[in-house]
FIMARDREN-532088 format. One record per atom (N, C-alpha, C): x, y, z. Coordinates in steps of 0.1 Angstrom, whole numbers, plus 5000, padded with zeros to 4 digits. Layout:
% FIMARDREN-532088
XYZ;...
END
This chain:
% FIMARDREN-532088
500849885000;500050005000;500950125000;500550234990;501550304989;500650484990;501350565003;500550685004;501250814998;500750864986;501050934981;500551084985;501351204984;500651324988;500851474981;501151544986;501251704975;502451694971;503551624976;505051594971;504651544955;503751434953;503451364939;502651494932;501151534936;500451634932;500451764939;501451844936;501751984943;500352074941;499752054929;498352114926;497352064932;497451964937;496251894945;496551914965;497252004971;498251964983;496751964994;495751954991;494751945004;494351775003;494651744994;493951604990;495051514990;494951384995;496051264994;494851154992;495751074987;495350974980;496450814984;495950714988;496550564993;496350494983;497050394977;496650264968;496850134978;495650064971;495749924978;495249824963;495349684973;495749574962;494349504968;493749464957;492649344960;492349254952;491949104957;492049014946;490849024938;491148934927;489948924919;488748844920;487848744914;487448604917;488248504910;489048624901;490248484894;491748424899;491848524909;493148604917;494148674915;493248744903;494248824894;494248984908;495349054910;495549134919;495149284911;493949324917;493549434912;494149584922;494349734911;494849804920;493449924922;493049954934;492650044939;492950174943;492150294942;492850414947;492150464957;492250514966;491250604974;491950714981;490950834973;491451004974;490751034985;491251104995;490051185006;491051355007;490251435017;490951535023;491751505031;492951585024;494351575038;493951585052;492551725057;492251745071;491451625075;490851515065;489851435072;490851335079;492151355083;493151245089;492251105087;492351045097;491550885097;490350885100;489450985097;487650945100;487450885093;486450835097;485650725089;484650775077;484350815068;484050895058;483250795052;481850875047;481450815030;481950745018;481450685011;482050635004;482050664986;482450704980;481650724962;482950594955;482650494947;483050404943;483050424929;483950484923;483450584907;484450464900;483550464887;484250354877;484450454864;485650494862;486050544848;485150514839;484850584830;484450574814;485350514807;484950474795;485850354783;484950294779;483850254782;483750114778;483750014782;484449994792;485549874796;486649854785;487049944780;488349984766;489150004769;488750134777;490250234780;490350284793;491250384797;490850444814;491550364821;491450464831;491950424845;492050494856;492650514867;492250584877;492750764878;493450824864;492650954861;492350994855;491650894842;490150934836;489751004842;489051024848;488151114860;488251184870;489251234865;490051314878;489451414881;488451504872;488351664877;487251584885;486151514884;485951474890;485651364907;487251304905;487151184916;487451354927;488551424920;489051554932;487951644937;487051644928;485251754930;484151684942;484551544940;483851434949;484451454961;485651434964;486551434973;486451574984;487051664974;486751804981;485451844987;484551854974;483051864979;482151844984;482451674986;481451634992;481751585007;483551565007;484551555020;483751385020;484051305009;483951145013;485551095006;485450955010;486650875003;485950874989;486750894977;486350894965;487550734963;486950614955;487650514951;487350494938;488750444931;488850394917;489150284918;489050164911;489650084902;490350054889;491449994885;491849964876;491849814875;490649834864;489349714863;490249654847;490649544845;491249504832;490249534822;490749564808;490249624801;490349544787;488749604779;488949524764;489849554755;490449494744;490049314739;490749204746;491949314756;492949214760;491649044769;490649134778;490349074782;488749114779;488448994773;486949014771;485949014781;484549034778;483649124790;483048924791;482848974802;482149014811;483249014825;485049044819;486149024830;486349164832;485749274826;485749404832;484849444845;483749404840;482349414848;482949324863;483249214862;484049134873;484349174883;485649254873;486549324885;486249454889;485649504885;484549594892;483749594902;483649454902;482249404913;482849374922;483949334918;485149244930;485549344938;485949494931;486349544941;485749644947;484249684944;483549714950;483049644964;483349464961;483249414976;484049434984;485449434980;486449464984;486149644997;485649714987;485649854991;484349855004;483349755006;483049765018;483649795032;483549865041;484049865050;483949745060;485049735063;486249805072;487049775064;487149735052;488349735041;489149875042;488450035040;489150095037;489450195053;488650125064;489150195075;489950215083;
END
């Protein structure tokens, strides 16, 4: 798990962001992100589970950035991504999968 902060995004210095690792149902090792406010230290926060646009083609965890940061700041919850494998390497219904997987994953007390 690796905690990144305004050192990585100087433009972003109120918001940090942690990655974590979760399996699949295949055990393929999926990566997660979860952005919050730097002041929310360790509360236990909201959750928004936002899945990039693509398709399931393309994307990844900052496709959506003006967004995951608008969630984060605005609404002051954990904003989480996945980086869900993507088509043709891997055909559907293995996008949708890992999506779901790590949405179980992202129940709490996973991210608290």
């Amino acid at each position: 798990m690796a905690k990144l902060d305004a050192e990585h995004f100087p433009h972003l210095p109120e918001l940090t962001y942690t990655d974590y690792d979760c399996t699949s149902r295949d055990g393929t090792t999926l990566s997660l992100r979860a952005w919050r406010r730097r002041s929310s230290g360790d509360q236990i926060l909201p959750i928004v589970y936002l899945l990039h646009g693509g398709g399931w083609s393309y994307g990844g965890h900052q496709t959506e950035s003006s967004m995951i940061h608008s969630f984060a700041l605005q609404l002051g919850c954990v904003t989480v991504t996945i980086e869900y494998r993507l088509a043709p390497e891997h055909a559907f219904p293995t996008p949708f999968y890992d999506a779901y997987d790590g949405l179980l994953w992202v129940r709490p007390p996973s991210l608290q």
